[in-house]
C-alpha positions as CSV (number, residue, x, y, z in Angstrom):
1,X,20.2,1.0,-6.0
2,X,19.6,4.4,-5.4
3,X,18.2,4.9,-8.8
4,X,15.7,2.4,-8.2
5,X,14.5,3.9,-4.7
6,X,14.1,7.3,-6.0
7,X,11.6,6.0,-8.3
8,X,9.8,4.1,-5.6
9,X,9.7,6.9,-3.5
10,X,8.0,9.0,-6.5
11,X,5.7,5.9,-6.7
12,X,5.4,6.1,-3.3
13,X,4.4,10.0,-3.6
14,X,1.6,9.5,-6.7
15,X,0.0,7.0,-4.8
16,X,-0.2,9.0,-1.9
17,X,-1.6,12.4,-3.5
18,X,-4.3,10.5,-5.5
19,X,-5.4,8.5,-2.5
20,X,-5.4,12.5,-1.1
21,X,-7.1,14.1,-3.9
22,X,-10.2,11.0,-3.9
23,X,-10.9,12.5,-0.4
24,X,-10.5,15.9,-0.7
25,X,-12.5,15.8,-3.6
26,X,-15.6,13.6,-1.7
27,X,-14.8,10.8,-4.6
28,X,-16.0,8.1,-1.9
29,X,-18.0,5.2,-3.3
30,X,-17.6,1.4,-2.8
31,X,-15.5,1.3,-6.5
32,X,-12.6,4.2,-5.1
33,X,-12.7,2.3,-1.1
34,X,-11.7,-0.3,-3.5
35,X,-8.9,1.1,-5.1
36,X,-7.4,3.0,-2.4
37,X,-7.1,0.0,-0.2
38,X,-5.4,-1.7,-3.3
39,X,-3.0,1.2,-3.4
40,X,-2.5,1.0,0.1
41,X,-1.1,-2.7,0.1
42,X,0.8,-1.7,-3.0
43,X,2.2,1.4,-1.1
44,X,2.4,-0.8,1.9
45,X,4.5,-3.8,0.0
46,X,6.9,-1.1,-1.7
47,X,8.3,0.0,1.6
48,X,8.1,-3.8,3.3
49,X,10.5,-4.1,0.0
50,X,12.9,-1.8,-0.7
51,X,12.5,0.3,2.4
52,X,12.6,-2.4,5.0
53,X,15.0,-4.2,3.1
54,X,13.3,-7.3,3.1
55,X,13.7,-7.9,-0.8
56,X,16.3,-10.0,-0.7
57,X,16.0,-12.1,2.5
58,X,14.0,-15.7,3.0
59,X,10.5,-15.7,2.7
60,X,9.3,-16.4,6.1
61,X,10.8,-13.1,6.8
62,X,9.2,-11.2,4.2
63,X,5.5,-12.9,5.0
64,X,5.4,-11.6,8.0
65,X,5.3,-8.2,7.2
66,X,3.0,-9.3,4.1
67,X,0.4,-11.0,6.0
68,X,0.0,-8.3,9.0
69,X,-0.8,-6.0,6.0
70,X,-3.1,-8.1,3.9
71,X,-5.1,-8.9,7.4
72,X,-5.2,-5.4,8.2
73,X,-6.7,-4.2,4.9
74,X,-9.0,-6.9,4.5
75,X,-10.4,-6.1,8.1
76,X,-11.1,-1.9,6.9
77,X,-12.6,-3.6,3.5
78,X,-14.7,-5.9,5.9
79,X,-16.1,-3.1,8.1
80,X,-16.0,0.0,5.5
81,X,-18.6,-2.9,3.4
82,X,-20.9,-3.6,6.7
């Protein structure tokens, strides 16, 4: 288990410098909005996962956590696109 947490938590780091490096560099357009806000629900769902520990438990527990997410990054698509 510790093996596999490690490598989130380097999944967890990549994600996080290239969402870093799009800004710093000015890469903004509608395309890279796009994919950061993937990579945030991806980043977002890894630590709901395995850092929350809500892998392994029912799913009413885990969609909670899921759908507060989803909404959330739906509603920044929704108003970065207006």
């Amino acid at each position: 288990m510790k093996r596999i947490l490690e490598i989130i938590w380097i999944i967890l780091v990549i994600l996080t410098i290239f969402a870093y490096l799009l800004g710093y560099l000015k890469y903004i357009n509608t395309f890279f909005v796009a994919i950061l806000l993937l990579s945030t629900f991806i980043k977002g769902q890894l630590v709901i996962d395995y850092f929350m520990g809500l892998r392994k438990v029912q799913l009413k527990y885990r969609i909670i956590p899921s759908l507060w997410l989803g909404i959330i990054i739906i509603l920044i698509a929704v108003v970065y696109y207006l």
